[in-house]
PLY file of the C-alpha trace (Angstrom):
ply
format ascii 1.0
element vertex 179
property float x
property float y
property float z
element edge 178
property int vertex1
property int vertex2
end_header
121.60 46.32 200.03
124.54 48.88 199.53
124.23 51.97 198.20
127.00 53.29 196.17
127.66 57.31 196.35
130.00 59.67 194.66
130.62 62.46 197.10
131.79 65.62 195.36
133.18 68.61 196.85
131.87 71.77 195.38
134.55 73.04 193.85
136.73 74.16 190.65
138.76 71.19 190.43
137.50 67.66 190.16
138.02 66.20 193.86
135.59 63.22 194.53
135.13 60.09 196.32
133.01 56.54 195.88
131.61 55.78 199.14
129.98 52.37 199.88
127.51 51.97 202.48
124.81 50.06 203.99
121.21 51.11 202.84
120.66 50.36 206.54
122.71 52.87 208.05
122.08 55.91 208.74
122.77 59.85 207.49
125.32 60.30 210.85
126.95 56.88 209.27
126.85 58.93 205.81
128.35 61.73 207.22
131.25 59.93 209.40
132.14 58.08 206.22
132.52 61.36 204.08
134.72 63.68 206.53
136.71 60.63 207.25
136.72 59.92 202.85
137.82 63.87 202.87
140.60 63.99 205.59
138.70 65.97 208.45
138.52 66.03 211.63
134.82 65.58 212.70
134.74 68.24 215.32
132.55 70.28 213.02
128.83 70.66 212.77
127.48 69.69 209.83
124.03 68.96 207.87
122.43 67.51 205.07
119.84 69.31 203.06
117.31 67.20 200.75
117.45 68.65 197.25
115.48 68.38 194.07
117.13 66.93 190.63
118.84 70.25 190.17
120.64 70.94 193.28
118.29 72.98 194.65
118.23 73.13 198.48
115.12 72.06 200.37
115.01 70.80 203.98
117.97 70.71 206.66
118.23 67.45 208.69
120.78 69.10 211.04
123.30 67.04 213.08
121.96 68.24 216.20
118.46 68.73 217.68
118.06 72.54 217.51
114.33 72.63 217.83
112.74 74.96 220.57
110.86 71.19 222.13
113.69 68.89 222.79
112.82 65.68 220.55
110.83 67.52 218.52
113.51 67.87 215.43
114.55 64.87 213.50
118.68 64.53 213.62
120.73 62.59 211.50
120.69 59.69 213.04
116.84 59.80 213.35
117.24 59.09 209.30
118.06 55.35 207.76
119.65 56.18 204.23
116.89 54.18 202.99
114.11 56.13 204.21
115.08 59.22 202.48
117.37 57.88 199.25
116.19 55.15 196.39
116.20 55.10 192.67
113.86 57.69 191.73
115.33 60.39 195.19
118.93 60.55 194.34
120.46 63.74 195.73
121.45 65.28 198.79
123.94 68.29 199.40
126.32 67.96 202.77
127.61 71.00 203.89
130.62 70.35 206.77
131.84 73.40 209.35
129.68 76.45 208.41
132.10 78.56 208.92
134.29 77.06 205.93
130.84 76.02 204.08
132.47 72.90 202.75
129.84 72.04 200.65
129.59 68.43 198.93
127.07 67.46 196.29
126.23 63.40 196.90
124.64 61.38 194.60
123.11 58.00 194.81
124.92 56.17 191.64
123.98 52.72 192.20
122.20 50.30 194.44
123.56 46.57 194.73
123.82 43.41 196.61
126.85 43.61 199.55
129.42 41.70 198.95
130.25 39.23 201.34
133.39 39.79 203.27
133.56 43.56 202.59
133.17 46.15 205.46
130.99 48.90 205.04
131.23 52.07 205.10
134.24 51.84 202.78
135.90 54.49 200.31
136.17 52.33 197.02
137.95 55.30 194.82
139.52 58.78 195.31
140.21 61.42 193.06
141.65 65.08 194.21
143.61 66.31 196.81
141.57 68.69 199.11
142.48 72.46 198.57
143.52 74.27 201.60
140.41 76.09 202.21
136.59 75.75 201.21
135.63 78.06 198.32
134.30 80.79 198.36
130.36 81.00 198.18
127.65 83.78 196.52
124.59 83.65 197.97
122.23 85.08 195.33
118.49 85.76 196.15
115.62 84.58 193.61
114.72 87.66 191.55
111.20 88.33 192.97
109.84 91.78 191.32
107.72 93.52 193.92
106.64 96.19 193.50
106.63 97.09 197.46
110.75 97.69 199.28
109.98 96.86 203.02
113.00 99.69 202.97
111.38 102.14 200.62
109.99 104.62 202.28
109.69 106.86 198.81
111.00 109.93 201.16
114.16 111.88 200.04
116.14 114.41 202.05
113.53 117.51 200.61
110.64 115.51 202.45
112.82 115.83 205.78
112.52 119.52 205.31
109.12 119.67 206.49
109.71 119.81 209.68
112.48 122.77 209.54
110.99 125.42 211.24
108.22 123.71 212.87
107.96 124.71 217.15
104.83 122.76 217.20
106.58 120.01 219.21
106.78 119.54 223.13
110.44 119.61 224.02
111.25 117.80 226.83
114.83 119.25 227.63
117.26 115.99 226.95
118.94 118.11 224.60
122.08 116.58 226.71
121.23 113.21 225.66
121.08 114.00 221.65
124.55 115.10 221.62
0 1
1 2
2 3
3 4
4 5
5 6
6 7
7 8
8 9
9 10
10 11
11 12
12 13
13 14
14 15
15 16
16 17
17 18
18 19
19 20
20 21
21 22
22 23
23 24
24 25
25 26
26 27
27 28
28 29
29 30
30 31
31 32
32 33
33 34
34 35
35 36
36 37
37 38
38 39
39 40
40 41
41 42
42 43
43 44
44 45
45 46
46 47
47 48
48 49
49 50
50 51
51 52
52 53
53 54
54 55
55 56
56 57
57 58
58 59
59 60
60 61
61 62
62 63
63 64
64 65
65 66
66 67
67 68
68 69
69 70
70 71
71 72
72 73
73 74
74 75
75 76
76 77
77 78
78 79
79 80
80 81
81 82
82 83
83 84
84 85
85 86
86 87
87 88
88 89
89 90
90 91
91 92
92 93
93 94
94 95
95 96
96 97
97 98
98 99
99 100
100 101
101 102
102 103
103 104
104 105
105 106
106 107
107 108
108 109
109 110
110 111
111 112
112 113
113 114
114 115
115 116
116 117
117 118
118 119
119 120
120 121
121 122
122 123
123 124
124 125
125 126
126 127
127 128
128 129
129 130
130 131
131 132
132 133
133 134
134 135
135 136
136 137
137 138
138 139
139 140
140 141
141 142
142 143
143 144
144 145
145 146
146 147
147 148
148 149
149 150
150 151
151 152
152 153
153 154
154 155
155 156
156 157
157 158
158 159
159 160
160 161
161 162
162 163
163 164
164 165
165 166
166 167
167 168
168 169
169 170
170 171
171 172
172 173
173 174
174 175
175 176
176 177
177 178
């Protein structure tokens, strides 16, 4: 089977691409095909992050085994595109060079026969012209109310005060030191 995927870069104006690929391969193949769709380089690191129907980001499958046991964490290559993608598991975000944060939603749009005499991965269509630089991203935190501030201590400068005056401590003569 092939999947079909529109790759789309994160961004203000519409820049996509149509990759085809083999439901066989796997997410390395995925990746190669979209940096090379996009015009990069490849000397990057990069990752994919499973998502739910809204974008949301879930787990990393990282390009590189950056567990503490080596062989312990699953890579990109570990993963066959059919393992992790099908009708009803659509989504994935890529993110390529975290210092740029390139960030590329990719969606699943269809899943057909190949066609013989094609070779796969291929970019079937192309729309926008990469900008010069990644844009710029917000992290935002979930709005948790807690009632407890890990750096709330509930002491102002007047609290401080109580220990004006106070000889009741040893001093130890490094007055040098607190210069």
């Amino acid at each position: 089977m092939v999947y079909k995927f529109r790759v789309i870069l994160d961004a203000e104006e519409d820049i996509f691409r149509d990759i085809a690929i083999l439901a066989e391969d796997t997410l390395e193949d995925l990746h190669n095909a979209i940096f090379n769709s996009f015009g990069f380089d490849g000397m990057e690191v990069a990752s994919f992050y499973t998502c739910d129907n809204t974008w949301n980001q879930e787990d990393e499958i990282a390009m590189f085994d950056t567990g503490d046991i080596p062989g312990e964490q699953k890579t990109m290559s570990d993963y066959l595109l059919s393992d992790i993608l099908d009708k009803e598991n659509t989504k994935i975000i890529y993110v390529y060079d975290f210092i740029s944060m390139w960030t590329f939603l990719v969606e699943l749009a269809a899943i057909e026969e190949i066609v013989a005499g094609n070779t796969y991965p291929e970019t079937i269509f192309s729309v926008g012209e990469m900008p010069a630089e990644a844009m710029e991203k917000h992290f935002i935190a979930e709005d948790e109310e807690e009632e407890y501030n890990e750096f709330e201590d509930d002491l102002d400068e007047e609290d401080l005060d109580m220990f004006e005056g106070d000889d009741s401590f040893e001093d130890y003569g490094f007055e040098e030191n607190w210069n």
